[in-house]
C-alpha positions as CSV (number, residue, x, y, z in Angstrom):
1,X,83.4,80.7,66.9
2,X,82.9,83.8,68.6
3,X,85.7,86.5,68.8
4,X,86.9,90.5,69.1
5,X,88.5,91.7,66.0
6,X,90.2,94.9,65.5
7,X,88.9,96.6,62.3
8,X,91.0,99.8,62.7
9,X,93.1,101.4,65.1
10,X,91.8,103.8,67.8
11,X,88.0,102.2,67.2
12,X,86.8,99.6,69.5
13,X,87.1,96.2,69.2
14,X,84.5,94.2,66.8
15,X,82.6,91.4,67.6
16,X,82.6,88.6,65.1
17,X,81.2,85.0,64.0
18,X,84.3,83.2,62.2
19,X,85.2,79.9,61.2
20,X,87.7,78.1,64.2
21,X,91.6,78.2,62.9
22,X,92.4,74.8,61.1
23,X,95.8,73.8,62.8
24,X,99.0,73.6,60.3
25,X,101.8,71.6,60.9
26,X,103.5,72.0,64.2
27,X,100.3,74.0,65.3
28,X,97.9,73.6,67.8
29,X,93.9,74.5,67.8
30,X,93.4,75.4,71.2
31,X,89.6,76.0,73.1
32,X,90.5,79.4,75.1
33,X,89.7,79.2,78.7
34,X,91.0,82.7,79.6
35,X,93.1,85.5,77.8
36,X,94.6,88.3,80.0
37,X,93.9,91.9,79.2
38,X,97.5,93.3,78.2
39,X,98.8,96.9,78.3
40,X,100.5,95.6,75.0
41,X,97.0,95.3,73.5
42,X,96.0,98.8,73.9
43,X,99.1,99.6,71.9
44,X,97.6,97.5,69.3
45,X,94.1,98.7,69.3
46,X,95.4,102.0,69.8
47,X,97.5,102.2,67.0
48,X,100.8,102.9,68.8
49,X,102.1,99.6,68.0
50,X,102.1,100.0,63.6
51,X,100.9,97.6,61.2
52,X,99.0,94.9,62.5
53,X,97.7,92.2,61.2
54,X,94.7,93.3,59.5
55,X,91.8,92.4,61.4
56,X,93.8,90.8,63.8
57,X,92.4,89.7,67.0
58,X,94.4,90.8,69.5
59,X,95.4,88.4,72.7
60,X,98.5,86.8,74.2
61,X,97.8,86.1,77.8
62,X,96.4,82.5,76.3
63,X,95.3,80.0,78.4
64,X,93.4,76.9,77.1
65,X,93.0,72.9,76.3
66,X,94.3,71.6,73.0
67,X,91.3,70.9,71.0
68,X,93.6,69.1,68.1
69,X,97.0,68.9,67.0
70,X,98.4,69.7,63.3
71,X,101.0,67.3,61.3
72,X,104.0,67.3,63.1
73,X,103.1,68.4,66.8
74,X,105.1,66.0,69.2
75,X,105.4,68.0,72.4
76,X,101.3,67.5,73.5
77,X,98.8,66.0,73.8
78,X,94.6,66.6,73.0
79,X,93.6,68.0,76.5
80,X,96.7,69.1,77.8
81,X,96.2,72.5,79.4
82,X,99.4,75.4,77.4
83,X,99.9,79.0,77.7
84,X,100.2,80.9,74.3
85,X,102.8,84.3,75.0
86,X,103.8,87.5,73.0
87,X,106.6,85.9,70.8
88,X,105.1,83.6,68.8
89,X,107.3,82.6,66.4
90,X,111.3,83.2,65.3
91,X,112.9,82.1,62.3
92,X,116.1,80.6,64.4
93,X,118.2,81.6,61.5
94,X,119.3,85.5,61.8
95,X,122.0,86.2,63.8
96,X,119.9,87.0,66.9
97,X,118.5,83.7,67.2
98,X,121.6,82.0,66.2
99,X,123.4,83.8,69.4
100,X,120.3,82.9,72.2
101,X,119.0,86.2,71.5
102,X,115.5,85.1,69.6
103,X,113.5,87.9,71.7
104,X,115.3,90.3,69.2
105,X,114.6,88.1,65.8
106,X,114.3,90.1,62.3
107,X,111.6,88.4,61.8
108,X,109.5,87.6,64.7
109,X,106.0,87.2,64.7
110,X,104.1,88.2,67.8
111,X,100.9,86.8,69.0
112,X,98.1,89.0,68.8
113,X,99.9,91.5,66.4
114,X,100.6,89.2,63.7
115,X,99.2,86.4,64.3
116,X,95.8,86.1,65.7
117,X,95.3,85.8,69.6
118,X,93.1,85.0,72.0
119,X,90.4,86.6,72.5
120,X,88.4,84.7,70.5
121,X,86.7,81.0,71.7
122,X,89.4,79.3,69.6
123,X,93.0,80.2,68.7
124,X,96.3,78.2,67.0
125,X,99.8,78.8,68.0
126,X,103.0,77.2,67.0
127,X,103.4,74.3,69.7
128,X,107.5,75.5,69.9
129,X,106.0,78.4,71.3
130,X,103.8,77.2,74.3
131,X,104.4,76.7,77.3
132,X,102.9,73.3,79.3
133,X,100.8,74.7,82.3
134,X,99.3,73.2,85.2
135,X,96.1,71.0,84.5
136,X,94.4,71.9,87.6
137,X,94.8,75.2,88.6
138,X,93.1,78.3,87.9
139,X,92.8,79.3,84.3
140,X,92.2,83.2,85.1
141,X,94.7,83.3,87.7
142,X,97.6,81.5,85.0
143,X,96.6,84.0,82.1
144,X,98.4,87.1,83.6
145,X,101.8,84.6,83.8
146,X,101.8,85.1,80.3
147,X,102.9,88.7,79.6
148,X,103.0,90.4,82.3
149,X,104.6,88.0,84.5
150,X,107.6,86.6,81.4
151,X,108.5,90.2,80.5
152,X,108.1,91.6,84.0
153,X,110.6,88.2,85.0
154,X,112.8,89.1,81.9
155,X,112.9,93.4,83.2
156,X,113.8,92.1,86.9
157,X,116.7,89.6,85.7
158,X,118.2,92.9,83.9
159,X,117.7,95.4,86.6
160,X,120.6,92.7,88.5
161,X,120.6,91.6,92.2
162,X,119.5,95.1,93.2
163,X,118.3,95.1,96.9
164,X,116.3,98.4,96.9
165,X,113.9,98.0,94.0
166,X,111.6,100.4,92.7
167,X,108.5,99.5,90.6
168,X,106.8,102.3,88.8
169,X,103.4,101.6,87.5
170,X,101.5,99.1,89.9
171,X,99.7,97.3,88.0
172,X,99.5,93.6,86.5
173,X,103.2,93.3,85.9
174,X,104.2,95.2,89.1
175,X,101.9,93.2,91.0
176,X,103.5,90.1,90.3
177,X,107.4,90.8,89.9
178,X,106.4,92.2,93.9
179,X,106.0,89.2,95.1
180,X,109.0,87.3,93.4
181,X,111.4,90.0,94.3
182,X,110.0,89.6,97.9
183,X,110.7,86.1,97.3
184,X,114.5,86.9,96.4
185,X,114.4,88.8,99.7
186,X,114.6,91.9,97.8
187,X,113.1,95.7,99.1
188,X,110.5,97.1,97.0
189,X,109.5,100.4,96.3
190,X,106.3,101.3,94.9
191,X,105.1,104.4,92.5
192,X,102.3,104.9,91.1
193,X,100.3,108.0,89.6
194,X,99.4,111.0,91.6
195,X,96.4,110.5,94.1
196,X,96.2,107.1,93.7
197,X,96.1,105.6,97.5
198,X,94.5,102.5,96.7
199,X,97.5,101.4,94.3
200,X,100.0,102.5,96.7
201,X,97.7,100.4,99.7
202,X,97.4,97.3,97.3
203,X,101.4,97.2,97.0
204,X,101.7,97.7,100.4
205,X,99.8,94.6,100.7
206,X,101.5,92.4,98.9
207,X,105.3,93.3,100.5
208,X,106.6,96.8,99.8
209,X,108.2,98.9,101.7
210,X,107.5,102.4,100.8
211,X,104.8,103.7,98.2
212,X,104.1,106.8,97.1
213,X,103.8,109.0,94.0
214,X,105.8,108.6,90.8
215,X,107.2,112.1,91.9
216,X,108.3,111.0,95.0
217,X,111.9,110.2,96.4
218,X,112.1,107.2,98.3
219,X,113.6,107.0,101.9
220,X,116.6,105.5,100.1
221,X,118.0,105.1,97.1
222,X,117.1,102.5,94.9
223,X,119.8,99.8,93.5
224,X,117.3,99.6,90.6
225,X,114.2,100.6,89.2
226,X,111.6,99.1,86.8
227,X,109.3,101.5,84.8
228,X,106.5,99.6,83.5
229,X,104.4,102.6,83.4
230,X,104.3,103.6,79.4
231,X,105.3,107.2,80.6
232,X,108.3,108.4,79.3
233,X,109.0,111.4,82.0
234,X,109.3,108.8,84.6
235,X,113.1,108.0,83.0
236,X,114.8,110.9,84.5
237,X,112.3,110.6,87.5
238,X,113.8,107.1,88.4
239,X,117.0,107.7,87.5
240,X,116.8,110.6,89.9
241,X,115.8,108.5,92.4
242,X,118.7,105.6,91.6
243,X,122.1,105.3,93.8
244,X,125.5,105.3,92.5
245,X,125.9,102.1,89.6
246,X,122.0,102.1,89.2
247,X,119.9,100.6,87.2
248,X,116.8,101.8,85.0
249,X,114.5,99.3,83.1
250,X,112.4,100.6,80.7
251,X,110.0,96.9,80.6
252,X,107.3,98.6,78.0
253,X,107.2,97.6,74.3
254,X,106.2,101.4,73.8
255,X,106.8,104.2,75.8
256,X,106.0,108.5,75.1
257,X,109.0,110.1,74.4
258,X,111.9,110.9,77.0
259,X,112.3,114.3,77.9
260,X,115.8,115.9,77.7
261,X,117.1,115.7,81.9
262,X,120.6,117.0,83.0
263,X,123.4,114.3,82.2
264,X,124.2,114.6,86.1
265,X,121.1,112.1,86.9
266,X,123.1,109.7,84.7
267,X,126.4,110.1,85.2
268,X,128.5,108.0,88.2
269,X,127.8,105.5,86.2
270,X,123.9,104.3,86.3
271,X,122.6,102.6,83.4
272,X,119.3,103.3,81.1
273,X,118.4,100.3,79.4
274,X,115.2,98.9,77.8
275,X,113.6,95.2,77.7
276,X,112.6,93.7,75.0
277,X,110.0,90.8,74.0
278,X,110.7,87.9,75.8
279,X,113.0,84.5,75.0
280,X,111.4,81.0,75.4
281,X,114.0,80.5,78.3
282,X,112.7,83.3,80.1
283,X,108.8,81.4,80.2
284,X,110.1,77.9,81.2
285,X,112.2,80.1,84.0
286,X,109.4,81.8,85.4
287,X,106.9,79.5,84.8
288,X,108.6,77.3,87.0
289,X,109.5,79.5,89.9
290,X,105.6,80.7,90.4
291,X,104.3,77.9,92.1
292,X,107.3,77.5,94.3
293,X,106.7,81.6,95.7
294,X,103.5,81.1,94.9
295,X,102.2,83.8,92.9
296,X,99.0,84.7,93.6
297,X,97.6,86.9,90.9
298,X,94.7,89.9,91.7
299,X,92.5,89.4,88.7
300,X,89.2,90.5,87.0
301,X,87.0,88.8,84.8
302,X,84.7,90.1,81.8
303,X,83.3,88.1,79.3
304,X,85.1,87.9,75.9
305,X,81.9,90.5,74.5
306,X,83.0,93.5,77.1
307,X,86.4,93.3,75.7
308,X,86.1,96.8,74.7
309,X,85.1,97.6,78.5
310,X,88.2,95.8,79.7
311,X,90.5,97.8,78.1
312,X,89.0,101.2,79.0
313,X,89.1,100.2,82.8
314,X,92.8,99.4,81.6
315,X,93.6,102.8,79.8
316,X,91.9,104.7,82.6
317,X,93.8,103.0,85.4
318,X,91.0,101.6,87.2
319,X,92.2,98.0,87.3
320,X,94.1,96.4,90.3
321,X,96.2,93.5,89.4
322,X,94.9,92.4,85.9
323,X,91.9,92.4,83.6
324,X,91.4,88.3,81.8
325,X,88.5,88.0,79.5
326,X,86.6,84.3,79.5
327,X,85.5,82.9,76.3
């Protein structure tokens, strides 16, 4: 099979001829019909994100048919269409999982990091860990669900029932968690980089409010705000811009460092708090609540070879909504 392999962080991605996965037990082999292009994966390939997998292919916005089932797997069927997420598997024993907390297991394994992902014409994942999608629908427009839409769901259920909502970074996952919180009758509030007017038109389009610069205040003040933007300056910028009681989610798996800002922006009691992985719950949640909105999902293809293109438009903030590569 054909797939993109990381030989060392900060060089681009490899492509490869390897032998398909053979399913274990509990496993799937599943024929890729789409993998999202994660901000998570540049982390990886990047080298922010330590100790890899070695020559890991990197992936977990998985989207494809079950080409065969290992000993054991009950849940599916050959040629039922699953998504394959971030956490990939937990060892349900350590005191996180015991409590409903398996997002923060000891010893998680993550998709993509650890275990090998999907950009690749073939992948296996633990069937516990997929998720049953819709036969029919569009396999680009599902891939994006998978990260971007379970932690961005996961970041909006801990920023609480704010009404004014802002959403810094507009991209993949900001793209969708607009459209659910307009759903839940919510206000957003957009912010994106300096100068760019087509972000802050493209979340205009799909329901906010206001947009306007990362910098910027917003007409009021938010109830909550969601940084999904791996900039860690934006902190005391959103807390700035947060009422009384607040609430600032930090949704990235890595982040530059905070800069030291005056313990007035916090106090009167607002709240800094990060998100982290993602919890089986929160996938069956959210997967079932997107049809009902219905997300629509702004996507780009490439082919699985111009991986390596993909993530530059990514890193350079040229994509609106979110990059999917197709085997």
């Amino acid at each position: 099979m054909r797939a993109m392999e990381l030989e060392a962080a900060g060089r681009p991605l490899r492509p490869i001829e390897r032998a398909h996965p053979e399913p274990g037990p509990a496993e799937l082999l599943i024929e890729v019909e789409a993998c999202g292009v994660c901000r998570t994966d540049l982390h990886v390939v990047d080298g922010e994100l330590p100790h890899p997998k070695p020559h890991v292919v990197p992936g977990h916005e998985i989207v494809g048919r079950i080409a065969e089932k290992g000993r054991g797997v009950t849940r599916f069927a050959v040629g039922d269409r699953v998504g394959v997420p971030w956490l990939g598997w937990t060892c349900g024993v350590c005191a996180y999982c015991r409590s409903g907390r398996e997002n923060l297991c000891e010893n998680a394994r993550f998709t993509g990091y650890q275990i090998d992902g999907g950009y690749a014409e073939m992948t296996a994942a633990d069937e516990r860990y997929c998720f049953a999608l819709d036969p029919a629908g569009s396999a680009v427009a599902a891939a994006p669900l998978l990260c971007a839409g379970l932690i961005g769901y996961r970041a909006l259920r801990l920023a609480g029932p704010a009404r004014r909502l802002g959403l810094y970074g507009f991209g993949a996952a900001a793209h969708i968690m607009a459209q659910v919180a307009k759903h839940q009758g919510r206000e957003v509030y957009a912010f994106t980089r300096a100068g760019d007017e087509a972000g802050q038109d493209f979340a205009r389009r799909l329901g906010a409010v206001w947009a306007g610069e990362s910098g910027a205040l917003p007409p009021e003040p938010l109830d909550a705000a969601i940084i999904f933007a791996p900039v860690g300056a934006l902190v005391p910028a959103a807390l700035k811009a947060t009422d009384k009681g607040g609430t600032v989610v930090c949704a990235g798996i890595h982040m530059s460092d905070i800069p030291s800002f005056p313990y007035a922006l916090l106090w009167e009691e607002r709240v800094v708090r990060s998100v982290a992985n993602l919890t089986r719950q929160d996938g069956e949640e959210f997967l079932a609540l997107a049809p009902r909105i219905p997300i629509v999902t702004e996507t780009h293809a490439y082919p699985l070879d111009r991986a390596n293109e993909a993530l530059s438009a990514l890193r350079d903030g040229r994509i609106e909504g979110a990059a999917v590569l197709v085997p």
